[in-house]
C-alpha positions in Angstrom: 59.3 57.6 39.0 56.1 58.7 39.4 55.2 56.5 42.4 57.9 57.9 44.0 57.1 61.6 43.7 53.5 61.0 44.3 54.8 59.5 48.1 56.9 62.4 48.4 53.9 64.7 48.0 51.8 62.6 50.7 54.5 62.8 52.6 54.6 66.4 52.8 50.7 67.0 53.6 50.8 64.5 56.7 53.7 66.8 58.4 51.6 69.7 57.2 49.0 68.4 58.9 51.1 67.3 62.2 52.2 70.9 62.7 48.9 72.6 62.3 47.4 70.7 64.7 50.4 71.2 67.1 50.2 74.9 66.5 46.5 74.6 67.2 46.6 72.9 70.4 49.4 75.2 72.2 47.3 78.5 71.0 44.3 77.3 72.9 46.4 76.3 76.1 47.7 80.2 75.9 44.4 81.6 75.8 43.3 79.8 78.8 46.7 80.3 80.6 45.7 83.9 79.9 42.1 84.1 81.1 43.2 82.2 84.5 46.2 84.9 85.0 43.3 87.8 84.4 40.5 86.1 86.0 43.1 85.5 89.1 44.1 89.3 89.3 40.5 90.2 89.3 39.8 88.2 92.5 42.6 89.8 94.1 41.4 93.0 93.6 42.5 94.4 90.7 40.2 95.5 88.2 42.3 96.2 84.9 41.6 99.4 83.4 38.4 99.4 81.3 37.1 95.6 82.6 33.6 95.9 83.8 32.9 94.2 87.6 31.2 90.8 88.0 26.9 91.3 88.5 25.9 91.4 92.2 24.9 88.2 93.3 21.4 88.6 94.3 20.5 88.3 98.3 18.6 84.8 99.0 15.2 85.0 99.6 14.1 85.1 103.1 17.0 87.2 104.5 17.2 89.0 107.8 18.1 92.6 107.9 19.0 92.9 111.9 18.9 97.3 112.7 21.9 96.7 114.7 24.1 95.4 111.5 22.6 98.3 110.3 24.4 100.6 112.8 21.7 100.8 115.4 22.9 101.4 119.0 19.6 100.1 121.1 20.7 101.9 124.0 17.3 103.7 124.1 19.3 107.1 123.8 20.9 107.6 120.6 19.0 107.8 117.9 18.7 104.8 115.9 15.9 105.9 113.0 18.7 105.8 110.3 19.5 102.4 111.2 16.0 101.6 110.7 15.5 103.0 107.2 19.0 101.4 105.9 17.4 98.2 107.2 14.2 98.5 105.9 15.8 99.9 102.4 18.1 96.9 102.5 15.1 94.8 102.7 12.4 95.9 100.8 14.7 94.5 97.7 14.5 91.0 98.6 11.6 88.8 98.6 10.1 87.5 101.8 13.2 89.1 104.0 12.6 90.9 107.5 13.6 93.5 109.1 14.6 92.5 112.5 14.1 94.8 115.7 16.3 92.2 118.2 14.7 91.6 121.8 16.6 93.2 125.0 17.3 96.5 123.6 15.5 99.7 123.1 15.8 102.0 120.1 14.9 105.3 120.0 13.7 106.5 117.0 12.7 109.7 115.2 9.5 110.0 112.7 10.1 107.9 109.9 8.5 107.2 106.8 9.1 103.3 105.3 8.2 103.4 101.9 6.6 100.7 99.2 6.2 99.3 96.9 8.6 96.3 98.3 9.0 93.0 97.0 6.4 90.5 98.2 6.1 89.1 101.5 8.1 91.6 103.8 8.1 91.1 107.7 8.9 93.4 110.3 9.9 91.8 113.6 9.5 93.7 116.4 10.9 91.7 120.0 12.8 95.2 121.3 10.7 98.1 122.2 10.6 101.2 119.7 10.8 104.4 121.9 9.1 107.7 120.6 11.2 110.8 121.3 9.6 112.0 124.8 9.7 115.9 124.5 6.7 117.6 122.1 8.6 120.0 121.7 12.0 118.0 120.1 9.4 116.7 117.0 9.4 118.8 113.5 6.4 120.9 112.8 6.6 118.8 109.6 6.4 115.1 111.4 3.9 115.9 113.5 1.0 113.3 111.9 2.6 110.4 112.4 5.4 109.0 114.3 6.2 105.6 112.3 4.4 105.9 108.7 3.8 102.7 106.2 3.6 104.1 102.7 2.4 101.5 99.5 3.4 98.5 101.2 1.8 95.2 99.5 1.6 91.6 101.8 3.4 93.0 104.8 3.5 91.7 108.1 4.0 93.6 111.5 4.8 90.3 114.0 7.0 90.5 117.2 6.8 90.4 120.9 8.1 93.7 121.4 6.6 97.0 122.1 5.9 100.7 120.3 6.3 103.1 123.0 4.9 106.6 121.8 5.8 107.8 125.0 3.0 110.1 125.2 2.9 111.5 128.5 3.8 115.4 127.3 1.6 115.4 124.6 -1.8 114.8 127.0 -0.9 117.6 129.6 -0.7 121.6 129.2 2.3 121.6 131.5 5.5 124.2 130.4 7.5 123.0 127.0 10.6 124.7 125.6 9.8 125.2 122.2 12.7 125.1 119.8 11.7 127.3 117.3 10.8 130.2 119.2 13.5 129.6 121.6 10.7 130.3 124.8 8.6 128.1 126.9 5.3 127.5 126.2 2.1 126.0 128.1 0.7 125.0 124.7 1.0 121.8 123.2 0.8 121.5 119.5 -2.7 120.6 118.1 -1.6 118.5 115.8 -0.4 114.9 117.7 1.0 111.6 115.7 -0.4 108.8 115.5 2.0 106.1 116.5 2.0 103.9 113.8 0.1 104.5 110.7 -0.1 102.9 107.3 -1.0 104.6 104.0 -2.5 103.6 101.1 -1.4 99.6 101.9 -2.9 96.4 101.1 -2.8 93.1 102.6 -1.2 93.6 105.7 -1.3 91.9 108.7 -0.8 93.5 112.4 -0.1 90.6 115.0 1.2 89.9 118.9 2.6 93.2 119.6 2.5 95.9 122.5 1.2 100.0 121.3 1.4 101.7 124.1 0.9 105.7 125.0 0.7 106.9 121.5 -0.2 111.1 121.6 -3.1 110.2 119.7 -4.6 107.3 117.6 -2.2 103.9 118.9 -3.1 101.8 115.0 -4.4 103.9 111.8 -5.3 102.2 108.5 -6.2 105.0 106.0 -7.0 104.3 102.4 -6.3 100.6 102.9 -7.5 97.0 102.5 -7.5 93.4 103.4 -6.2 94.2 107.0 -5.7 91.6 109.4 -4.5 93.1 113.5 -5.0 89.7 115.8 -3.7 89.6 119.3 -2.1 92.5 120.0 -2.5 94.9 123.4 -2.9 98.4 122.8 -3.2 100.6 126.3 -2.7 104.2 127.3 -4.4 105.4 130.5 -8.2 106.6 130.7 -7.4 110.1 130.9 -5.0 110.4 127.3 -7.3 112.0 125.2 -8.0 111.1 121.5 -5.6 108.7 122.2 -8.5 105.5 119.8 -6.9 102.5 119.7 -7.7 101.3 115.8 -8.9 103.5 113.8 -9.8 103.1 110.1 -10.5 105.2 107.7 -11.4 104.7 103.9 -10.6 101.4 104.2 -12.4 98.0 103.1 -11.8 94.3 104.2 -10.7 94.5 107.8 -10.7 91.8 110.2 -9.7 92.9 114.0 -10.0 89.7 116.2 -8.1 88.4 119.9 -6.9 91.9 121.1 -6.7 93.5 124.5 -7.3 97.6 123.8 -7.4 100.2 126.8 -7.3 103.9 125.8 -8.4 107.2 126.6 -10.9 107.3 123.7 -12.6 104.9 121.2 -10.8 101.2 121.6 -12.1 100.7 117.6 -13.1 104.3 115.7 -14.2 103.3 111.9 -15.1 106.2 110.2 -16.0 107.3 106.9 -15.2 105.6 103.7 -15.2 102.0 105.2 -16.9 99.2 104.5 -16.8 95.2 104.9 -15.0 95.8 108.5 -15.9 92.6 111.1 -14.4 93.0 115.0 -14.6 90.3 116.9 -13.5 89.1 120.5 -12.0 92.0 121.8 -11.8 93.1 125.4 -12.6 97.2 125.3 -11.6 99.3 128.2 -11.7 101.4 129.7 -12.2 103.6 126.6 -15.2 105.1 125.1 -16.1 102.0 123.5 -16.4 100.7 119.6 -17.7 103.6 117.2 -18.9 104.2 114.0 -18.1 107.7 113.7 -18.1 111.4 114.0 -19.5 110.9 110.2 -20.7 114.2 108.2 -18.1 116.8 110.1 -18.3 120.2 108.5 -19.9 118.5 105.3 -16.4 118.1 103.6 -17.2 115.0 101.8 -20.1 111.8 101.9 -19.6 109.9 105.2 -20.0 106.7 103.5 -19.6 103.0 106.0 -21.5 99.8 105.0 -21.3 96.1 105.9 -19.8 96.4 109.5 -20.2 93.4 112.0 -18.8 94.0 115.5 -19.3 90.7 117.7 -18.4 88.8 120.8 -17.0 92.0 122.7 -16.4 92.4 126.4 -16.2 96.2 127.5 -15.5 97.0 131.3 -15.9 100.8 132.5 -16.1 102.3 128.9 -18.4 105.4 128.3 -20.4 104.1 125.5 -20.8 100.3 124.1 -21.9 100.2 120.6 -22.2 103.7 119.1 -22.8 105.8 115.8 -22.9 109.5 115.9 -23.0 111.5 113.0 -23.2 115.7 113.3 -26.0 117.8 112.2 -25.3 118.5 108.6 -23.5 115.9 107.2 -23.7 113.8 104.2 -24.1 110.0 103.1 -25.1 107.0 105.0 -24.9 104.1 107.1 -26.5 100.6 106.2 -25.5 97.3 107.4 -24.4 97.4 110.3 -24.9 95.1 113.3 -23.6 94.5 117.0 -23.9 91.5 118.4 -23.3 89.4 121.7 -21.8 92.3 123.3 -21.7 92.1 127.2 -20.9 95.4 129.3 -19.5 95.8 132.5 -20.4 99.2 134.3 -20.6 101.0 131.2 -22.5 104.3 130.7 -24.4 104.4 127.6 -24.5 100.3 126.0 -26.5 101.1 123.0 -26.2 104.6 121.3 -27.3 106.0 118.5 -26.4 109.9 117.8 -27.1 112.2 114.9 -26.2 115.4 117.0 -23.0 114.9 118.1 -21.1 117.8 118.4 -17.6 117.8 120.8 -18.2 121.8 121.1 -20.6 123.5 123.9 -22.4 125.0 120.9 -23.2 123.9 117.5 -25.1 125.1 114.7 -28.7 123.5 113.8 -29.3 121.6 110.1 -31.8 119.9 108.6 -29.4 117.7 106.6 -27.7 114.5 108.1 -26.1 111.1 107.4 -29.0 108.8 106.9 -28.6 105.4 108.8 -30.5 102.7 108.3 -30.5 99.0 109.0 -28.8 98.8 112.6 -29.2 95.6 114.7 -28.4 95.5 118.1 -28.7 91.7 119.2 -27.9 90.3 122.4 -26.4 92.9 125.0 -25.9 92.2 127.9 -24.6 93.4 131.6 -24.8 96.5 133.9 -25.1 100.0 132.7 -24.5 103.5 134.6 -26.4 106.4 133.1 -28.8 104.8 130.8 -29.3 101.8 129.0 -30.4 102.8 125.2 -30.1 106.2 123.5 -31.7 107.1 120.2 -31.4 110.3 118.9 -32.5 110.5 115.5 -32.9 113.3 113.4 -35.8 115.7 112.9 -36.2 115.9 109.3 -34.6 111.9 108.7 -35.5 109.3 111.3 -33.3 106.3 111.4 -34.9 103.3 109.9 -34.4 99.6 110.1 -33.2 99.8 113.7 -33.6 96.4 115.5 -33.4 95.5 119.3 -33.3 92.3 120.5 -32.3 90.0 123.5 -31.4 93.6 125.4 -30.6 92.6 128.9 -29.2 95.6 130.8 -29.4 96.4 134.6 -28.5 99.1 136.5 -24.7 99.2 138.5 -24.9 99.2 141.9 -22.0 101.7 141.8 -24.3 104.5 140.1 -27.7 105.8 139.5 -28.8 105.4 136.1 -32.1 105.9 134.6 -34.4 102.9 133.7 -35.8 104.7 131.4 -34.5 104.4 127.8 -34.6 107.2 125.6 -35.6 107.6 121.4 -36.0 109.8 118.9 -37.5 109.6 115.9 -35.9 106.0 115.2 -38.1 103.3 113.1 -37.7 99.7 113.6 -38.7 96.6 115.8 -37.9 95.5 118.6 -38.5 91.8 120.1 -37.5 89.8 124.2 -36.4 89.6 126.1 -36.3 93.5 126.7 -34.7 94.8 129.9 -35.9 97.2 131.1 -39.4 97.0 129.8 -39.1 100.8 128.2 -37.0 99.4 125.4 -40.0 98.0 124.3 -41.7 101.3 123.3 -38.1 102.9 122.2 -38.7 102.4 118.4 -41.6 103.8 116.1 -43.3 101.7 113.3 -43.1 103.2 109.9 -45.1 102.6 106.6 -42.6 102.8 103.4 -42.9 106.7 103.3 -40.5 106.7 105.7 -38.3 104.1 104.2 -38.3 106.3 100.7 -37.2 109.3 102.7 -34.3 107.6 104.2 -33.8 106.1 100.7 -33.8 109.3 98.7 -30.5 110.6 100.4 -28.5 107.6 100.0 -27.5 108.2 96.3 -24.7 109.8 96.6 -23.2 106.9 98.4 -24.3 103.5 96.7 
């Protein structure tokens, strides 16, 4: 009796067990019948109400952001600058992607300001050409700076074989304008011109292959910048475009400008103050005004600081001045370190100037204060001059110290009538052959370490 009734009750357990597991196994099937059903009205477009939407998938590294997907009409008309910034917006969000500007088309665009900080390693491809708006007068009052401005960008690279056209034609003449704002024409151009492409506050970027071309003013600024990089590009505007300086730097360190064609109305390289560690190298200058260190000290607004600048291997055909500084009466800081070498000159005005009373007015005032400079080489320069072959004019109350000339081989043009006679001022340093003409041999003064402690006792309030 009890054998049986203990069977019964084991009996009872395993069908227990049987239909738990049953009841088990269907439940789960129904849930994930369930989830399909949902996750299959969800891909069709229906969001049920209160479900939160999937996470964007990220864009792949390396993308291309082409302005014409962008809305971009490259018909050289229309104006394509918001296709640009939706490009470059698109872009900046996505590590080593570029933003393409697609060969065979041209694209007018407005001023425009593409902003950092990006994610690493963004490239801007420019095959088309980039066409400045051609009237002065169609540009706001408040864009009037820059035409296209680089703002914190970090490792970003400029590559392309396409050109930036700043179409600067009305900007360089006095001829009639309408002027929009006043509804009249006028015979006065603004006297404020862009620059054609400018960056800000950026570091590690690189400027290669491409065409600048008739900017209104500077072609290529770097301001408050370093580790730049501009190889092999061709910069030109015609010899009459004033202030129209191919590269121009300002308060900006680590520069290396190398392999580039630059033919301008002004300076084809202008480094002014607050630059340092700056080499340029095999560049072919002109006609221009040649490579300059300088105006330094304007109007005494702040120390005109520049150190550590090599400028090397240049050609320069027809250019006004070779290797210059020129500081104005009344400035503050200095200039150390600086040296050009194997520089040869084709027709060129002034090779080897030094300037400490420049002054771009018919009159300005006299100072006893200046931008010290000291420790200037000037090494192997060579070729045909056509007004004189050195000038150095130092100042009265602080001579230039530490100048050097050597291997100075400069003959008159056949096409002008230049002085043989070289012409200094108050400049300390030494000088050593072959010396042509023989007058650069008497151009620089010895000086005992008085002199060197007078040049030294102004340089404080830069190093």
């Amino acid at each position: 009796m009890k054998r049986s009734r203990s069977f019964s009750l084991l009996f009872y357990l395993y069908l227990l067990v049987i239909v738990f597991a049953t009841f088990s196994i269907v439940s789960m099937e129904a849930r994930k019948t369930n989830i399909k059903k949902k996750l299959h009205k969800r891909h069709k477009g229906g969001h049920t109400r209160g479900s939160h939407s999937p996470c964007p998938v990220p864009a792949p590294q390396g993308s291309t952001f082409d302005v014409l997907a962008f809305g971009a009409k490259g018909n050289g008309v229309s104006d394509d600058s918001e296709a640009l910034l939706a490009a470059w917006n698109g872009a900046c969000k996505v590590a080593a992607a570029t933003v393409k500007i697609p060969a065979q088309f041209k694209f007018l665009m407005k001023p425009v300001t593409l902003q950092g900080p990006c994610m690493p390693d963004l490239t801007l491809q420019i095959d088309g050409t980039l066409l400045a708006p051609s009237e002065a007068s169609s540009w706001p009052q408040s864009s009037l700076f820059q035409w296209i401005n680089f703002k914190w960008v970090q490792n970003f690279t400029i590559i392309g074989s396409g050109t930036v056209d700043g179409q600067g034609y009305n900007w360089w003449s006095s001829s009639e304008f309408y002027d929009m704002q006043k509804k009249t024409y006028s015979k006065h151009i603004p006297s404020i011109k862009p620059t054609a492409i400018r960056f800000y506050s950026s570091n590690f970027v690189t400027v290669r292959d491409i065409r600048i071309i008739n900017s209104p003013l500077c072609h290529l600024k770097f301001d408050n910048s370093k580790g730049i990089k501009v190889n092999n590009i061709t910069i030109s505007s015609p010899e009459n475009s004033p202030n129209t300086d191919g590269i121009h730097l300002q308060n900006t360190q680590d520069v290396e400008i190398q392999r580039s064609i630059i033919s301008t109305g002004d300076d084809c390289v202008s480094i002014q103050t607050g630059c340092s560690n700056v080499h340029v190298h095999h560049i072919n200058c002109g006609p221009g005004h040649g490579i300059s260190l300088g105006g330094l000290g304007k109007d005494k607004t702040s120390a005109a600081c520049v150190s550590d600048i090599t400028v090397e291997d240049i050609s320069m055909k027809n250019t006004l001045f070779g290797a210059r500084i020129k500081t104005w009466q009344g400035g503050i800081g200095m200039v150390k370190n600086v040296t050009f070498s194997r520089i040869q000159v084709y027709d060129v005005m002034y090779p080897i100037m030094i300037d400490q009373y420049y002054c771009d007015k018919e009159i300005c005032k006299n100072h006893t204060s200046t931008v010290v400079i000291s420790g200037v080489k000037f090494d192997q320069i060579h070729g045909t001059y056509g007004m004189q072959p050195v000038h150095l004019a130092c100042s009265n109350s602080i001579p230039c110290t530490d100048v050097d000339l050597s291997d100075i081989q400069l003959s008159p043009s056949p096409k002008y009538r230049g002085l043989q006679q070289a012409v200094c001022w108050n400049s300390y340093g030494k000088s050593q052959g072959p010396l042509i003409p023989s007058s650069i041999d008497y151009c620089l003064r010895s000086g005992g370490g008085l002199i060197k402690r007078i040049a030294r006792s102004h340089d404080r309030v830069c190093y």
